[in-house]
PATILUM-279579 format. One line per field, with one value per residue (C-alpha): residue number from 0; residue in one letter; x, y, z. Coordinates in Angstrom, 1 decimal, always signed. Example, Ala and Ser with C-alpha at 12.3 -4.5 7.8 and 13.67 -1.06 7.14 Angstrom:
PATILUM-279579
nr: 0 | 1
rest: A | S
x: +12.3 | +13.7
y: -4.5 | -1.1
z: +7.8 | +7.1
END
This chain:
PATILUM-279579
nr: 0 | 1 | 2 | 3 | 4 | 5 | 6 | 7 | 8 | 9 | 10 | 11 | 12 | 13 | 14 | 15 | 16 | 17 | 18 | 19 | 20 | 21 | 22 | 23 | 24 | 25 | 26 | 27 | 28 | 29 | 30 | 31 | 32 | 33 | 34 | 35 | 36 | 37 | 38 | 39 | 40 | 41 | 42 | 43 | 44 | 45 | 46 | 47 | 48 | 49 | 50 | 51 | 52 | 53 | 54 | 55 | 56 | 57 | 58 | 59 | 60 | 61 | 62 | 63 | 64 | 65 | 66 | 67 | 68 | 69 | 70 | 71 | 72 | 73 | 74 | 75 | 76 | 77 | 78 | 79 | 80 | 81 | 82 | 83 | 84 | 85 | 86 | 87 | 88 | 89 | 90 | 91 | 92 | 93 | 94 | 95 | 96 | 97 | 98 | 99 | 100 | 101 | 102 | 103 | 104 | 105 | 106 | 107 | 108 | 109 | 110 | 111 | 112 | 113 | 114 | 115 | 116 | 117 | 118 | 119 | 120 | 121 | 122 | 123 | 124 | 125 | 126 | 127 | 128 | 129 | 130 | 131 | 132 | 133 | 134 | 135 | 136 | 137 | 138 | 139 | 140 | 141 | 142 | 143 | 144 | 145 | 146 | 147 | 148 | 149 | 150 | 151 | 152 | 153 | 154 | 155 | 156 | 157 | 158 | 159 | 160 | 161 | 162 | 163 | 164 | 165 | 166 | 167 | 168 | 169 | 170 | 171 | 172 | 173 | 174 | 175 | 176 | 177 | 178 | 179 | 180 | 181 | 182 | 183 | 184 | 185 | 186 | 187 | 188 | 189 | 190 | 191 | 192 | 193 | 194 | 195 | 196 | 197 | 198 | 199 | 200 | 201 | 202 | 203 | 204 | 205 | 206 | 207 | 208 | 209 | 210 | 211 | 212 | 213 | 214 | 215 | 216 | 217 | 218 | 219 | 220 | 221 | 222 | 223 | 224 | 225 | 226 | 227 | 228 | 229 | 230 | 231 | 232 | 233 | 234 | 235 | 236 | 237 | 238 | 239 | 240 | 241 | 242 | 243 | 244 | 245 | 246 | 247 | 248 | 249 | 250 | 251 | 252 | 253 | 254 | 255 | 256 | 257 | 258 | 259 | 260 | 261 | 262 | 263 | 264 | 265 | 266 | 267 | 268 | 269 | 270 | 271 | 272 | 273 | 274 | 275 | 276 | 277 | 278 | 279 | 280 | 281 | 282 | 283 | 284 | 285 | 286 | 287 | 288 | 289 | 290 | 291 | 292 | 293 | 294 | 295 | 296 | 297 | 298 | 299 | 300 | 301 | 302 | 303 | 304 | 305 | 306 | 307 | 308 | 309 | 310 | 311 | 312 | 313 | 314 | 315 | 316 | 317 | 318 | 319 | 320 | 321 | 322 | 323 | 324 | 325 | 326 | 327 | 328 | 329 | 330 | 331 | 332 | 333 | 334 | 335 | 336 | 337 | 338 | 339 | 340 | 341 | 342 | 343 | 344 | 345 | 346 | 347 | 348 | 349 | 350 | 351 | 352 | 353 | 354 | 355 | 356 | 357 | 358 | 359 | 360 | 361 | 362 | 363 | 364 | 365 | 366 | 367 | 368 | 369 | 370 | 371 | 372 | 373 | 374 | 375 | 376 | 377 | 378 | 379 | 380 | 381 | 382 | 383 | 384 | 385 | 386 | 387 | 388 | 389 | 390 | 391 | 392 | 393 | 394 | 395 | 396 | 397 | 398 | 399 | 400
rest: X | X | X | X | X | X | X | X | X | X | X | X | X | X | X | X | X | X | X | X | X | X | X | X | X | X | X | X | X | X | X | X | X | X | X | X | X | X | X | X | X | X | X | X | X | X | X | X | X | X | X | X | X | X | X | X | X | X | X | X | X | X | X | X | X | X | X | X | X | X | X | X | X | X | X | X | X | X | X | X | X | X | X | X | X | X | X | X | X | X | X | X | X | X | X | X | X | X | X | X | X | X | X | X | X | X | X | X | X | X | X | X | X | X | X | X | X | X | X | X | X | X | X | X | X | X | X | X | X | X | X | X | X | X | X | X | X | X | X | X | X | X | X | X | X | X | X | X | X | X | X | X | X | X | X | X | X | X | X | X | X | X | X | X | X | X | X | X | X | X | X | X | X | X | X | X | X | X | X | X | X | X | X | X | X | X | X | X | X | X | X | X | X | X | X | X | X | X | X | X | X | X | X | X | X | X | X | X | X | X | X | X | X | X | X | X | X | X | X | X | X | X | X | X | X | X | X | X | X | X | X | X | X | X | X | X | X | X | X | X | X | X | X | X | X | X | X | X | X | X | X | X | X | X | X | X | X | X | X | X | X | X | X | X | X | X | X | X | X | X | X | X | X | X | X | X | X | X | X | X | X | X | X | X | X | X | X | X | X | X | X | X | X | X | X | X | X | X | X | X | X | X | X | X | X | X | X | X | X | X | X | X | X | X | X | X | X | X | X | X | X | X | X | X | X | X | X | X | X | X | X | X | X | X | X | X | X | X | X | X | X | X | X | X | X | X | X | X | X | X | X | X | X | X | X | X | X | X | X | X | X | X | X | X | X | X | X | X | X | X | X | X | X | X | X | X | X | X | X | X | X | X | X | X | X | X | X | X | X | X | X | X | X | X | X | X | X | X | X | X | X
x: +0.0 | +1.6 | +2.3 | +0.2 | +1.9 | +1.9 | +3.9 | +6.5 | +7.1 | +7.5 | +10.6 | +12.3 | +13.5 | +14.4 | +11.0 | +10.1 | +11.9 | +10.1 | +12.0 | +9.8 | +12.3 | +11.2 | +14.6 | +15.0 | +16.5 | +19.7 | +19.6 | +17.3 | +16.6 | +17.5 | +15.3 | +16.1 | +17.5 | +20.2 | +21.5 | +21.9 | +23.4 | +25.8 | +26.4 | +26.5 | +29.4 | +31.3 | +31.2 | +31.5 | +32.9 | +35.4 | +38.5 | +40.3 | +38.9 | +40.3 | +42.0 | +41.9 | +39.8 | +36.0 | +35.2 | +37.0 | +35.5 | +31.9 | +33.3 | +34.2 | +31.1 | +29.0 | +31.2 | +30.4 | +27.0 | +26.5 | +27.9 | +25.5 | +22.5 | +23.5 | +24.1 | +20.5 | +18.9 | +19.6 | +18.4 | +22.7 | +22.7 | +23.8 | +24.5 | +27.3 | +29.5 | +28.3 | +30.8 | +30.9 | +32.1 | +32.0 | +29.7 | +28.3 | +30.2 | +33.4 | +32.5 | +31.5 | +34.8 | +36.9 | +34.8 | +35.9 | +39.9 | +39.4 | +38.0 | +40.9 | +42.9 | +40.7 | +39.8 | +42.6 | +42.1 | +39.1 | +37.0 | +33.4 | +31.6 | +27.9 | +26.7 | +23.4 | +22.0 | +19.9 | +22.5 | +23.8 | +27.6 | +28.4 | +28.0 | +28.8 | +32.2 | +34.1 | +33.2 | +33.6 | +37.5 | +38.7 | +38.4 | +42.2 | +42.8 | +41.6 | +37.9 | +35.7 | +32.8 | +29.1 | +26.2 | +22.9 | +20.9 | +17.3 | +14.1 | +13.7 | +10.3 | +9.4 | +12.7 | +13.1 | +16.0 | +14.5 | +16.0 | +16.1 | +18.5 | +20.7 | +20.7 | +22.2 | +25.0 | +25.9 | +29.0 | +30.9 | +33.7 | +30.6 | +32.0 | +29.6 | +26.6 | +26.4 | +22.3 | +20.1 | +17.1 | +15.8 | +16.9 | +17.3 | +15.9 | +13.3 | +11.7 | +10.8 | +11.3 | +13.0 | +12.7 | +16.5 | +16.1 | +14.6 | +17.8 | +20.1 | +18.8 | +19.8 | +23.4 | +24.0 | +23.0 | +25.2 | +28.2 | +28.4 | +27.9 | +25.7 | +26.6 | +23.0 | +22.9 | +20.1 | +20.1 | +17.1 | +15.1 | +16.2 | +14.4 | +11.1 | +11.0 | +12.6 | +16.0 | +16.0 | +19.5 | +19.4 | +15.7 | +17.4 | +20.6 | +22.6 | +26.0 | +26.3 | +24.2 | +25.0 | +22.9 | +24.0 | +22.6 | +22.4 | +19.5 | +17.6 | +17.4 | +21.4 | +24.5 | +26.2 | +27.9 | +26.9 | +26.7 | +28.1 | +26.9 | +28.8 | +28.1 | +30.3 | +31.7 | +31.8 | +34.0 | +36.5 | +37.4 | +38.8 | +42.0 | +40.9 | +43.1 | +43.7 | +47.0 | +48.6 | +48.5 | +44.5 | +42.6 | +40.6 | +36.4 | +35.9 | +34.4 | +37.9 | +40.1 | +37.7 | +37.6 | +40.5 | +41.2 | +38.5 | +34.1 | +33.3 | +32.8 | +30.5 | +28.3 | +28.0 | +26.3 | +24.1 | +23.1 | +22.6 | +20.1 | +18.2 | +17.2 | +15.0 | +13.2 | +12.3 | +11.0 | +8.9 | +7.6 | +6.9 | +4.5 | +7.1 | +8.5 | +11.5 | +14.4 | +16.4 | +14.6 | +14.7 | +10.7 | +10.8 | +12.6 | +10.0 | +7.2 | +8.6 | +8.6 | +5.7 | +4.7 | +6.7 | +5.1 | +1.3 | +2.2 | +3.9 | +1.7 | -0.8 | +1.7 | +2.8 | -0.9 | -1.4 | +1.7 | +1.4 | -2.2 | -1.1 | +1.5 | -0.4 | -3.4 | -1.1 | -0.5 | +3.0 | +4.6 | +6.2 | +6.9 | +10.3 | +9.9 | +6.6 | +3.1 | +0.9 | +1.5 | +1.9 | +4.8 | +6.7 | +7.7 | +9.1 | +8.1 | +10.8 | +9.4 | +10.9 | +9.3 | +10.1 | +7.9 | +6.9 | +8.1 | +9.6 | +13.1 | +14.0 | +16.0 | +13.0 | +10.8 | +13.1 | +14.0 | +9.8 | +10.2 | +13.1 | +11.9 | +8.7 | +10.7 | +10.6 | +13.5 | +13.3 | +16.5 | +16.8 | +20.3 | +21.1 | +20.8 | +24.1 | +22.5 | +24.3 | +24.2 | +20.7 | +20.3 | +22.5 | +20.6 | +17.5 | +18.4 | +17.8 | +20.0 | +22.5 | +23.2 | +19.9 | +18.3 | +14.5 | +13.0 | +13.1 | +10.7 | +11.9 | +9.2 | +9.8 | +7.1 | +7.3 | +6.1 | +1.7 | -0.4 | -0.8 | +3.0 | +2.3 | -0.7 | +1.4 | +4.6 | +1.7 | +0.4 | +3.9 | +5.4 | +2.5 | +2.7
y: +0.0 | +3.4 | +5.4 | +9.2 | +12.6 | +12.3 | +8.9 | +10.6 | +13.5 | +11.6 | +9.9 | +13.1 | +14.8 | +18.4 | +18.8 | +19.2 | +22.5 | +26.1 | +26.3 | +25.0 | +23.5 | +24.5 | +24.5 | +20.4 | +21.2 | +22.4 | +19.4 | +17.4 | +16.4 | +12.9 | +10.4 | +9.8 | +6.0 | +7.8 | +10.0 | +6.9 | +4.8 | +7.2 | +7.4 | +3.4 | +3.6 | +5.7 | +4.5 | +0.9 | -0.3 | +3.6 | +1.5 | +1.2 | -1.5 | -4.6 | -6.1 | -9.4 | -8.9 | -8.5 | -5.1 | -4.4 | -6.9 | -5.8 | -1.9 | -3.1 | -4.8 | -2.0 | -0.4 | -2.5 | -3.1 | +0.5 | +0.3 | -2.4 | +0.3 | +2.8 | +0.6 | -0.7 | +2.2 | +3.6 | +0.1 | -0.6 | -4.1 | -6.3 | -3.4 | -1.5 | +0.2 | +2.4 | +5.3 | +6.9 | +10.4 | +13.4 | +15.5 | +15.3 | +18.6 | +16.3 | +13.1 | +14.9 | +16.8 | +13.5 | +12.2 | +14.7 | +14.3 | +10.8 | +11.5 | +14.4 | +11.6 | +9.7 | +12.6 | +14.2 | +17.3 | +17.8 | +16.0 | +16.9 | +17.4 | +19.0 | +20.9 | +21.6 | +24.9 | +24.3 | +22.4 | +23.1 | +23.9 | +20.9 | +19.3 | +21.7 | +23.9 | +20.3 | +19.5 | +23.1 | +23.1 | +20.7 | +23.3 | +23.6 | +20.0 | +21.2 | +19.3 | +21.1 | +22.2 | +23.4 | +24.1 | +22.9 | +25.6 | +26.2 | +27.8 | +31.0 | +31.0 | +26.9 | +26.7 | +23.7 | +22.0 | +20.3 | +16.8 | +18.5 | +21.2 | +18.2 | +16.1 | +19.2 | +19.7 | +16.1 | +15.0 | +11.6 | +13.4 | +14.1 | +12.0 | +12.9 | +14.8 | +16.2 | +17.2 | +17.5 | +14.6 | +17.8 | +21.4 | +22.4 | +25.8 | +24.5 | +21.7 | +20.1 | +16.3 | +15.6 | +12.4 | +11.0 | +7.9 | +9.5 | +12.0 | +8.8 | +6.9 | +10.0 | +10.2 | +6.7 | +6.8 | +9.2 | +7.1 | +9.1 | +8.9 | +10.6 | +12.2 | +12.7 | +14.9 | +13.6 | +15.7 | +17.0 | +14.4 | +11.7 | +13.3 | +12.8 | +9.9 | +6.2 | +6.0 | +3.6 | +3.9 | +0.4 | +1.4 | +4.7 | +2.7 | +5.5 | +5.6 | +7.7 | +9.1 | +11.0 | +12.4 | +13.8 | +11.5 | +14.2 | +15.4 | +12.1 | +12.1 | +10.8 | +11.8 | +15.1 | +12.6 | +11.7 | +8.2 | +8.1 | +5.2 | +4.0 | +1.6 | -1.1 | -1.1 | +3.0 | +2.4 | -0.3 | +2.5 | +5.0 | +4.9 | +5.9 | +8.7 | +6.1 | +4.2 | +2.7 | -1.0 | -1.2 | -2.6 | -0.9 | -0.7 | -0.3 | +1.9 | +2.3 | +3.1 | +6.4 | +7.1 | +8.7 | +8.0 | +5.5 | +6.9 | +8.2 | +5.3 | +6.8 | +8.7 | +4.7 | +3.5 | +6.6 | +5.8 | +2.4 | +2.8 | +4.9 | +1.4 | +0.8 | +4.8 | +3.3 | +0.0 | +2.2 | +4.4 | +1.3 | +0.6 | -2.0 | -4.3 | -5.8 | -5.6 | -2.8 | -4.8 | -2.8 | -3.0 | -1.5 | +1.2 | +2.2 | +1.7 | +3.9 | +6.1 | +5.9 | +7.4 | +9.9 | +11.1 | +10.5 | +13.0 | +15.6 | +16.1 | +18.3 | +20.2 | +20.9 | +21.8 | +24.2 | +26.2 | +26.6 | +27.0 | +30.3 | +31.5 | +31.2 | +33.2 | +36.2 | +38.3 | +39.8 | +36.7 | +34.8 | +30.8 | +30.0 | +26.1 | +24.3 | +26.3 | +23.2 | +20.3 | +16.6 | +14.4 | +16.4 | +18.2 | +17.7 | +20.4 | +22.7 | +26.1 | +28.9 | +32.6 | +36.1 | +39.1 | +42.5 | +44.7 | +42.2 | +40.8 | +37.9 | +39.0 | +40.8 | +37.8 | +35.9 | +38.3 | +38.1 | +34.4 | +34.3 | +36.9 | +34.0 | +31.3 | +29.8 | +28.2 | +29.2 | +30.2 | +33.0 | +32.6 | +31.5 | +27.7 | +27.3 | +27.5 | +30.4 | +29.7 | +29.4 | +32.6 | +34.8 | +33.1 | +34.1 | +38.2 | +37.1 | +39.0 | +36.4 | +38.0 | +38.5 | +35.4 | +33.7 | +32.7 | +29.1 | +27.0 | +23.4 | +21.0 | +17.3 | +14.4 | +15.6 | +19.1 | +19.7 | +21.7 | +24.0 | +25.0 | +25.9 | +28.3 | +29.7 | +30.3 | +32.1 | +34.3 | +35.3 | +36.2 | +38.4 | +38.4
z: +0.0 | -0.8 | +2.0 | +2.5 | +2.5 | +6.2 | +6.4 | +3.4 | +5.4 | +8.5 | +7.1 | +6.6 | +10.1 | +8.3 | +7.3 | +11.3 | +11.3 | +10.7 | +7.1 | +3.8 | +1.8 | -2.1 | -3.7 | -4.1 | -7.4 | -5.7 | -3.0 | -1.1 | +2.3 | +3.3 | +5.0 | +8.5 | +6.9 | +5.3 | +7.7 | +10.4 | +7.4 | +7.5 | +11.0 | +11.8 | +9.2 | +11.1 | +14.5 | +13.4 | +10.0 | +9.6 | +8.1 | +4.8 | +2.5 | +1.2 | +4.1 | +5.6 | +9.1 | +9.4 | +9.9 | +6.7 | +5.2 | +6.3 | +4.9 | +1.5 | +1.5 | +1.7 | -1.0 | -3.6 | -2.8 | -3.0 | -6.5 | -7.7 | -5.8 | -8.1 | -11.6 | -10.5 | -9.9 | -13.1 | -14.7 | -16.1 | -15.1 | -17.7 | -19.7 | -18.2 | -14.9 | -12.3 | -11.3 | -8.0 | -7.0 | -5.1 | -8.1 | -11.8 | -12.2 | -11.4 | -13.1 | -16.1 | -15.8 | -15.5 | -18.1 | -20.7 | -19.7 | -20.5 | -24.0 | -24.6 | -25.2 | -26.9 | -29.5 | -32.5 | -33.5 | -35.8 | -34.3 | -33.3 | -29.7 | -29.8 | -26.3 | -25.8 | -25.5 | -22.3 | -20.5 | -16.9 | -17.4 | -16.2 | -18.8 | -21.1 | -19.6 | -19.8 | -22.7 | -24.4 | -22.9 | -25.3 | -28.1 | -27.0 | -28.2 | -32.0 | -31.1 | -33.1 | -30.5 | -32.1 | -30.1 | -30.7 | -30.1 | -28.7 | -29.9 | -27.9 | -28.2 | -27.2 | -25.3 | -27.2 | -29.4 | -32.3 | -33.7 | -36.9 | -36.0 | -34.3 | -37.5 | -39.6 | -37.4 | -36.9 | -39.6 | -39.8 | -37.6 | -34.4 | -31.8 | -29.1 | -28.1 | -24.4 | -23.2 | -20.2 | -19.5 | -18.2 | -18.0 | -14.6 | -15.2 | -17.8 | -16.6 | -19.7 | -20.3 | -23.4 | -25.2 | -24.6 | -26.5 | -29.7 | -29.4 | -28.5 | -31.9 | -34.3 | -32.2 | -32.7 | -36.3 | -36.8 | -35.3 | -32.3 | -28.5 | -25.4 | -22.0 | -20.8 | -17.7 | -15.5 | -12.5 | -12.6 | -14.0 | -11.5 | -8.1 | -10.0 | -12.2 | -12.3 | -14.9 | -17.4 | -19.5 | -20.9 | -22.2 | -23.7 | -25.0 | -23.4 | -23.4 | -20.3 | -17.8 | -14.6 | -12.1 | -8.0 | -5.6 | -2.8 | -5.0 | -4.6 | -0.9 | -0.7 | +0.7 | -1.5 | -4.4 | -8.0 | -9.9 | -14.2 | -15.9 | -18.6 | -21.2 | -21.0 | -24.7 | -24.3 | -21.0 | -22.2 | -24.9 | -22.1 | -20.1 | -16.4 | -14.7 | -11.5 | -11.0 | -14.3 | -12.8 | -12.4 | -15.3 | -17.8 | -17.4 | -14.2 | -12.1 | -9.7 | -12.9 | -12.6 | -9.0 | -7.9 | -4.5 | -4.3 | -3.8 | -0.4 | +1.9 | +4.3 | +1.6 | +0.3 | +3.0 | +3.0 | -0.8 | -0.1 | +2.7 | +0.4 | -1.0 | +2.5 | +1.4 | -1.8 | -0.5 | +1.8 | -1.3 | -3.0 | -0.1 | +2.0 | -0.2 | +1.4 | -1.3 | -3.4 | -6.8 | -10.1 | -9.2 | -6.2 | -7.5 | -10.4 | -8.5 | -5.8 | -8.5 | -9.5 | -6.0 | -6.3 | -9.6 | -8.2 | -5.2 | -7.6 | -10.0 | -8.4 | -6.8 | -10.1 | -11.6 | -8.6 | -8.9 | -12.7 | -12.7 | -10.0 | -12.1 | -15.2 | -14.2 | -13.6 | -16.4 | -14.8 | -14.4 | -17.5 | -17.0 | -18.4 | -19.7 | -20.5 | -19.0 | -18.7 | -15.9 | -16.9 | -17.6 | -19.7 | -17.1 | -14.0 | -10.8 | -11.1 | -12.5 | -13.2 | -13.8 | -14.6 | -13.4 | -15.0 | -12.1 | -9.6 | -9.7 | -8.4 | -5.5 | -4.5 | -4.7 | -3.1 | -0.5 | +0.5 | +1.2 | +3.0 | +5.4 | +5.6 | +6.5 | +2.7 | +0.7 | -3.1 | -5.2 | -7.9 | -10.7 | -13.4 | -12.1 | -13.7 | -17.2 | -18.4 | -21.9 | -22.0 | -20.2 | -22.3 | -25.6 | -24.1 | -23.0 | -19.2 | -17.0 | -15.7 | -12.6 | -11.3 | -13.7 | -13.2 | -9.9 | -9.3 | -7.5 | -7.1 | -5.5 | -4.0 | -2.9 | +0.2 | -0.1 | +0.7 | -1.2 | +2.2 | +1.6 | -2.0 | -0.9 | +1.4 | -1.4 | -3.4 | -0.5 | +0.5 | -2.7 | -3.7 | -6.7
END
């Protein structure tokens, strides 16, 4: 039986404190699960893995399992490696030093107008290598960046093609395995950027054929570290930058220093969150985690209706990303008013005890393309399964809009 607002929210300990959390999209709160995962690591398995005793043992344990979490819940099994580090805006970053040796000068890297930077800045750097880098630019008007545009600037020399899931500004759901077909097509690979999508809806990468796919779990009610899937054959290709002596494809080649050992234990408990969602099934099962999912969806779609329905209705305020609710889009909305900046709207619900964000969000690209003022940029409202319709109301009666 799937658990009522009131059971969610009683999982998550923040959420008893005077603060309304409604910027999710720059990190989440973390089940009370998580944050004793975390703990229990620390005061009783804290050692180096790998060696011959118990407790390390029962450490590296929790390492790996973590690993086969995170392949899992992105649906990789079978189909490639999970790696685990301290960001997307790292892995990403590693990613692309991997592929600067990889590429020769001439060949081709295509960004995506609407992407957060990271995972377009590393990408955009190896212009000093001689890669040729285009954009693939977006419709000012739908915010949107048509196939069609993506097939003309795709050439036998494209080597890959870096995008959002979902726009972390926008909010739109694109269709990543139409985009992935015309990539592959053209010989090419993806880096799909699913940090926003991943709080809201259940990954699927061997369904999308992706070739990577990255999200940070400390916006999935984790500890503050990220997860890259790579496709196996798209990972045996690269030389990781870890020690010369340890094979090729897999994920410790790529983790410098080895993942986070304590943040492991915290994203594996988020396993026994999920089961919860997925109204108690015992296990960390592929089917757990999409119908855990599917929860999360049921209790974010009216959020979603109300706030847009508000912000519709009001003929100073301009949505920036798709106006109607549904799934093709997830609930993080962003707006520009007539005579309000953000800092002033933002300044109103600070003062209220509310948690919204105004920038950029990182997708300064996007912003300059579209004449918004990058240091001042939209207001963003970022909503989880967690958040009630009563908190909504009171965003709307607070920012006055």
């Amino acid at each position: 039986m799937t658990p009522s607002l009131t059971q969610v929210r009683a999982q998550f300990p923040a959420l008893d404190q005077e603060c309304v959390y409604l910027e999710n999209a720059g990190g989440s709160q973390v089940p009370e699960g998580v944050a004793d995962a975390i703990r229990r690591y620390l005061t009783q398995t804290y050692v180096q893995l790998g060696a011959p005793y118990e407790v390390a043992r029962r450490s590296t344990a929790v390492v790996d399992e973590a690993h086969m979490f995170a392949n899992r819940f992105m649906n990789g099994e079978g189909h490639g490696t999970t790696i685990l580090g301290p960001s997307t805006t790292q892995l990403v970053t590693m990613l692309a030093e991997c592929y600067s040796r990889l590429l020769r000068p001439g060949d081709e890297v295509i960004i995506c107008e609407t992407a957060h930077e990271a995972n377009a800045g590393p990408w955009a750097k190896l212009e000093r290598f001689g890669i040729v880098v285009k954009l693939w630019r977006m419709d000012p008007v739908t915010f949107q960046c048509s196939l069609d545009d993506l097939r003309s600037l795709l050439t036998p020399r494209t080597r890959l093609v870096a995008f959002p899931h979902v726009s972390n500004l926008l909010g739109e759901v694109v269709d990543v395995a139409a985009i992935t077909r015309v990539v592959h097509e053209a010989g090419a690979r993806v880096v799909v950027d699913g940090v926003a999508y991943a709080p809201h809806r259940a990954i699927d990468v061997a369904g999308w054929d992706v070739d990577y796919y990255v999200y940070s779990a400390y916006k999935v009610f984790g500890p503050h570290m990220a997860a890259l899937y790579a496709r196996q054959d798209a990972l045996e290709e690269l030389e990781g930058p870890n020690h010369f002596f340890l094979p090729n494809g897999n994920a410790y080649k790529f983790e410098l220093g080895g993942a986070n050992h304590e943040s492991c234990a915290g994203l594996l408990a988020l396993g026994d969150y999920l089961s919860f969602l997925a109204g108690g099934e015992d296990g960390r099962s592929r089917t757990v985690i999409e119908r855990a999912f599917e929860a999360v969806e049921a209790l974010e779609l009216p959020l979603q209706a109300q706030l847009l329905e508000a912000l519709n209705a009001n003929p100073r305020v301009r949505v920036i990303g798709p106006k109607t609710s549904g799934r093709e889009r997830v609930c993080t909305i962003s707006f520009l008013h007539e005579h309000l900046s953000p800092p002033e709207i933002t300044a109103r619900t600070d003062a209220a005890g509310i948690g919204i964000r105004y920038g950029h969000m990182y997708a300064y690209r996007m912003c300059v393309a579209l004449g918004i003022n990058t240091d001042t940029g939209v207001t963003r409202i970022s909503m989880a399964h967690y958040n009630t319709p009563q908190e909504i109301e009171r965003l709307l009666d607070v920012m006055a809009l």
